[in-house]
C-alpha positions in Angstrom: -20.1 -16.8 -2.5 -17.7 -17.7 -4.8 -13.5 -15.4 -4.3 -15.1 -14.7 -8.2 -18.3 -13.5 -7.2 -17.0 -11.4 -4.0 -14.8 -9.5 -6.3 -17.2 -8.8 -9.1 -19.1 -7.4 -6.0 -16.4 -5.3 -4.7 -15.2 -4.1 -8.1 -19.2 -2.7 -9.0 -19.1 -0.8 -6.1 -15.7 1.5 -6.9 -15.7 4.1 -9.0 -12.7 4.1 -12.0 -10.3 6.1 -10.4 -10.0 3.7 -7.6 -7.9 1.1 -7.7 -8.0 -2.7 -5.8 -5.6 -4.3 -4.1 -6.7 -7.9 -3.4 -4.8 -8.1 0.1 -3.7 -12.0 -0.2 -1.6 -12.6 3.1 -2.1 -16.2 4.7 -4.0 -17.1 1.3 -3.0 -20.0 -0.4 -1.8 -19.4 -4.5 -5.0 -21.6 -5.4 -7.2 -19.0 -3.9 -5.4 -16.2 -6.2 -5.2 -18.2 -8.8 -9.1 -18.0 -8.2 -9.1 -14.5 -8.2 -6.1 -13.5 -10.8 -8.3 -16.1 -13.4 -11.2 -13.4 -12.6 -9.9 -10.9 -14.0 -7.2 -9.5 -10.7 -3.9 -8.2 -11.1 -2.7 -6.4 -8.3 -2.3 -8.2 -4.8 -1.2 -7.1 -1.7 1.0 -8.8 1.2 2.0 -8.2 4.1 5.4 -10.7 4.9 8.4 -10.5 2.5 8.9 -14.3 2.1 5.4 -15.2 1.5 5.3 -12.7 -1.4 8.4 -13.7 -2.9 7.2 -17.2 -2.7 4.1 -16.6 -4.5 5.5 -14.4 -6.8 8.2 -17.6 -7.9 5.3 -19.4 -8.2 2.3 -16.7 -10.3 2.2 -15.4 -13.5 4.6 -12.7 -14.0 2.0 -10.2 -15.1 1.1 -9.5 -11.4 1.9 -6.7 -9.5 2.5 -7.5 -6.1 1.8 -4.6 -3.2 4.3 -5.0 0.0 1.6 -3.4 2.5 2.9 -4.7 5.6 5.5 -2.8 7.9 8.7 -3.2 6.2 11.8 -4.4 7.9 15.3 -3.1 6.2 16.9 -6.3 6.2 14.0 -8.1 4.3 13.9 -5.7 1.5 16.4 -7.6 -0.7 14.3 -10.5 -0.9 11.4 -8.2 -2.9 14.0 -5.5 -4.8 13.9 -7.4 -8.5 9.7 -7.5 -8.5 7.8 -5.6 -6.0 5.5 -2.7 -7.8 4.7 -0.5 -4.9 5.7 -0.2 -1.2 2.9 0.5 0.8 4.4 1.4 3.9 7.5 3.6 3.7 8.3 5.4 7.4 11.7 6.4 7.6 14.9 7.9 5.7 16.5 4.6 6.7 13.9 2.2 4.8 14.2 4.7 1.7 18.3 4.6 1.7 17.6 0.3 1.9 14.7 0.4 -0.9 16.6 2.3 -2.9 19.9 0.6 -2.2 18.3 -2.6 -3.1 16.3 -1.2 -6.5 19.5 -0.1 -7.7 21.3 -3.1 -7.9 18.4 -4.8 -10.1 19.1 -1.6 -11.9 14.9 -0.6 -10.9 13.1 2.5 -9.6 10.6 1.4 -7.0 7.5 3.0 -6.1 6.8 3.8 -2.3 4.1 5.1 -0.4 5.1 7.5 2.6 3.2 5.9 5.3 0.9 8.6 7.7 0.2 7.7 11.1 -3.8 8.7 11.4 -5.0 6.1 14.1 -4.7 6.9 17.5 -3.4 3.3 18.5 0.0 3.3 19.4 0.3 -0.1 17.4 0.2 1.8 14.1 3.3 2.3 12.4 3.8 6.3 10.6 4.8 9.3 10.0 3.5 12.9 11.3 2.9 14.8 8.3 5.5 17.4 9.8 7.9 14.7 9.7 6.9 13.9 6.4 7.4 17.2 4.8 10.6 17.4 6.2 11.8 14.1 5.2 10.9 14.8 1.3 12.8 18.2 1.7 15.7 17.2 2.5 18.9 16.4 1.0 19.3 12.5 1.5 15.9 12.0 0.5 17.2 13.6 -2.9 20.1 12.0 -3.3 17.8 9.0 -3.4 17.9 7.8 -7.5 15.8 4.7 -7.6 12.9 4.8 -5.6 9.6 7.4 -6.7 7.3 8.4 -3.7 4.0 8.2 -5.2 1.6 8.8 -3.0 0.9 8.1 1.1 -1.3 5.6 2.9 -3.2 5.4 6.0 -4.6 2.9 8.2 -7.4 4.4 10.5 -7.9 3.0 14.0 -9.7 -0.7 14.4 -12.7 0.8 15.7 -16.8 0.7 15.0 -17.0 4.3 15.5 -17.7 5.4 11.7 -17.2 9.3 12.5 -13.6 8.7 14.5 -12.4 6.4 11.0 -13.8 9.4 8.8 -11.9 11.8 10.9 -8.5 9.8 10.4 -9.4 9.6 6.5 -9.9 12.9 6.5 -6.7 13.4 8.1 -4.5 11.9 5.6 -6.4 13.4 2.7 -5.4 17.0 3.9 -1.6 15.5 4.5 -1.7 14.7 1.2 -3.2 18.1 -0.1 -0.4 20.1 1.9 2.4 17.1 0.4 0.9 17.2 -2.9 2.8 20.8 -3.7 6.2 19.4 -3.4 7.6 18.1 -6.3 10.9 16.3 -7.4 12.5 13.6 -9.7 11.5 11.7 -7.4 8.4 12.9 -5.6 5.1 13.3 -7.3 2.2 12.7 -5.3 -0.8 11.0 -6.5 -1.9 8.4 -4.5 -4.0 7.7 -1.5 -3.8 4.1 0.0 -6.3 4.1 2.5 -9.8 1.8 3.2 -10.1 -1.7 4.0 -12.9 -4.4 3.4 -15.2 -2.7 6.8 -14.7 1.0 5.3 -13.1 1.4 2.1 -16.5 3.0 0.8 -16.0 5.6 3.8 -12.6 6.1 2.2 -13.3 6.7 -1.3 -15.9 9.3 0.1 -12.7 10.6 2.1 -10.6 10.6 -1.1 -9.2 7.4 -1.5 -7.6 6.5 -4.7 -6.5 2.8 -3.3 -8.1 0.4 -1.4 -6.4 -3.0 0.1 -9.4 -5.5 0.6 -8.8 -8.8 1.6 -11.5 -10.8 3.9 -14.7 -9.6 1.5 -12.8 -11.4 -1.2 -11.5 -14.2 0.1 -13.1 -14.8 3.2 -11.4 -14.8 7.1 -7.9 -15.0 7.2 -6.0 -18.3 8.6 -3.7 -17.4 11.3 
């Protein structure tokens, strides 16, 4: 099928209140030309440079996802366009972020990232941690950056129970989350569910799901 086709598909099968993130990484700008000229605005990457790169050369009416762990020293290179930062894990990355916003005189939108998965490979926060970190007195000093929401990635598994379990893991962190509030905290958001189980995480409670293969086929590594 046609990246057209695949995403008509995809978009029939969420309900309105979820929103899709056409995960682009390793695609080339013809293939999201493909799917921006279908109708798709919001894509989602995982390098810095790539994004930045495809962002210089797409229509400016795109909002571009950073979903991939985030290293301080890259954020400069997405400060003056990136919409939302998927994967936010540390006081550190939100000083940077918002260091970086402020200079292109922007708030930016993050995502608190929860560790669910049980692999060690998965970048996250405990929702302990997480509480704490949104409490506390340098996360309100921060001025140009809005936490929005959180996302999860559940383990790479084929055990449908053990990836409901992790969804239904970060749907309660964000239910205990969701009573804090700030000028710069207000939680509505929930990133989680991928092309093999996004439909198991809009049953979980997703509000955001970051599809890429089941649009535009196997990645190229």
């Amino acid at each position: 099928m046609s990246i057209q086709k695949n995403l008509n598909k995809i978009k029939s099968q969420l309900p309105e209140h979820v929103t899709l993130v056409a995960v682009s990484k390793t695609k080339p700008v013809s293939d999201l030309m493909e799917a921006y000229d279908a109708g798709q605005r919001i894509f989602g990457e995982n390098k810095i440079q790539e994004m930045a790169n495809k962002y210089e050369q797409m229509p400016k009416d795109i909002e571009w996802h950073m979903i991939g762990h985030v290293q301080s020293n890259k954020v400069k290179y997405m400060a003056s366009f990136v919409s939302l930062i998927h994967g936010a894990d540390s006081i550190k990355l939100l000083k940077e972020i918002n260091k970086q916003a402020k200079k292109h005189d922007r708030i930016i939108n993050c995502l608190l990232q929860i560790k669910i998965a049980s692999e060690d490979s998965k970048f996250g926060l405990s929702t302990e941690v997480a509480s704490t970190l949104i409490n506390s007195e340098p996360f309100s000093a921060l001025k140009n950056i809005k936490v929005i929401g959180l996302m999860g990635m559940a383990t790479f598994t084929n055990d449908k129970n053990q990836v409901k379990q992790e969804f239904d893991i970060l749907k309660s962190s964000f239910n205990e989350l969701k009573a804090f509030e700030s000028s710069n905290l207000k939680l509505e958001t929930i990133s989680m569910g991928m092309s093999g189980d996004f439909e198991l995480a809009i049953n979980s409670g997703s509000t955001m799901v970051r599809v890429g293969s089941s649009i535009f086929g196997l990645r190229n590594y």
